[in-house]
C-alpha positions, 0 to 999 in steps of 0.5 A, spaced: 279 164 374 274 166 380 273 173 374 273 169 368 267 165 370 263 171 374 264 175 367 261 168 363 256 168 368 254 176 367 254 175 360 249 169 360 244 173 364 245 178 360 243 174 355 238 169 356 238 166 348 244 163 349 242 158 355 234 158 353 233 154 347 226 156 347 228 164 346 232 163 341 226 165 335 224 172 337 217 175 333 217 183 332 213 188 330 215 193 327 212 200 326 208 200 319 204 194 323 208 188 318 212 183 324 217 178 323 220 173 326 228 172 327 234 168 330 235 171 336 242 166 338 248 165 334 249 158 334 245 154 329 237 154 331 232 149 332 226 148 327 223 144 332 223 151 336 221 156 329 215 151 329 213 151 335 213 159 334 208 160 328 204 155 332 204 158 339 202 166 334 195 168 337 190 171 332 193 178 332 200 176 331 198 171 325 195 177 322 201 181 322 206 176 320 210 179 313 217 175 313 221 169 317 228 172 317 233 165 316 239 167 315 243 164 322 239 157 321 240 157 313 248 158 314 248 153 320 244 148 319 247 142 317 241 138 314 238 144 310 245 145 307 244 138 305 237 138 302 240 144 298 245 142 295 242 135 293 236 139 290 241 143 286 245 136 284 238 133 282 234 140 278 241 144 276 246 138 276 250 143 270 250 149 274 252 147 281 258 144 277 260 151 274 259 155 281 263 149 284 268 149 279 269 157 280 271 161 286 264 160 289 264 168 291 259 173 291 261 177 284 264 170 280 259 169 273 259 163 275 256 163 280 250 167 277 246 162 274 245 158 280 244 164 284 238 165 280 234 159 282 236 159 288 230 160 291 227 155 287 232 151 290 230 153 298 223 152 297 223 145 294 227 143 301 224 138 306 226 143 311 223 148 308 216 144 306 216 143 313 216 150 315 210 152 310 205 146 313 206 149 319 204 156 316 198 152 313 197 150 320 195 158 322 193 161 315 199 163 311 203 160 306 210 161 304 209 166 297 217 168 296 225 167 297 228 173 298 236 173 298 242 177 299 250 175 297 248 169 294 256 165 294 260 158 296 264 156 301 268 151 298 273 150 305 267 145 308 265 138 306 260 138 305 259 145 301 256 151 304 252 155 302 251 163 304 246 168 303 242 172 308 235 169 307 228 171 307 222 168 306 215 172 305 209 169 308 202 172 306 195 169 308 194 163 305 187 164 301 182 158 300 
């Protein structure tokens, strides 16, 4: 027991995003000069702590910054789920009962239709909104979704669905 806990304790100094929430959004630059930021943990991150990140970026880093990597907070957030398949309900109602009906995987024809306005779909969400006023705040704006393995996970209730999710930030012009 004395050995398990030893090992759980190496581990989270080992990594401290699973104990700092903070931490938990990490800003990178990458060789070419563009930077992102990504998730750094496992669990479902916060969109308080992504806020206050792009709030915190100095002059230099906003300059840099290309894409938000949302892949962690888009599957595991529970309210960003909602808001998605409310917006499908209420712009696409006929192809979300198509891809609900179907398997709901990745390579299902059913599922197509839907897949192409996805993004539509994520930027016209509350959560998404909120994160492209934050972006206002510093200069950028949203300017795209990209998305890979678009599909359904039809287990869950509600729904669930799953895409690796970028969204491509640029220098908002006034």
């Amino acid at each position: 027991m004395m050995k398990a806990l030893l090992m759980l304790l190496v581990a989270l100094a080992a990594f401290p995003e699973f104990v700092n929430a903070e931490n938990e959004w990490k800003f990178t630059k990458g060789d070419g000069g563009r930077a992102s930021i990504g998730v750094r943990t496992l669990h479902a991150p916060s969109l308080g702590n992504l806020l206050k990140l792009i709030g915190n970026l100095d002059e230099k880093d906003r300059q840099s910054l290309d894409q938000i990597s949302f892949m962690h907070f888009f599957q595991k957030d529970a309210t960003l789920q909602q808001e998605l398949l409310a917006q499908f309900k209420k712009d696409h109602p006929d192809a979300l009962k198509a891809a609900l009906a179907s398997g709901g995987n990745l390579h299902n024809p059913k599922v197509r239709p839907l897949r192409a306005v996805f993004p539509e779909a994520v930027l016209e969400t509350p959560t998404v909104k909120k994160i492209d006023r934050a972006l206002e705040a510093v200069g950028y704006k949203i300017a795209e979704v990209s998305l890979e393995k678009f599909s359904i996970d039809k287990t869950k209730d509600p729904v669930t669905f799953f895409s690796f999710v970028m969204l491509k930030v640029k220098p908002k012009v006034e």
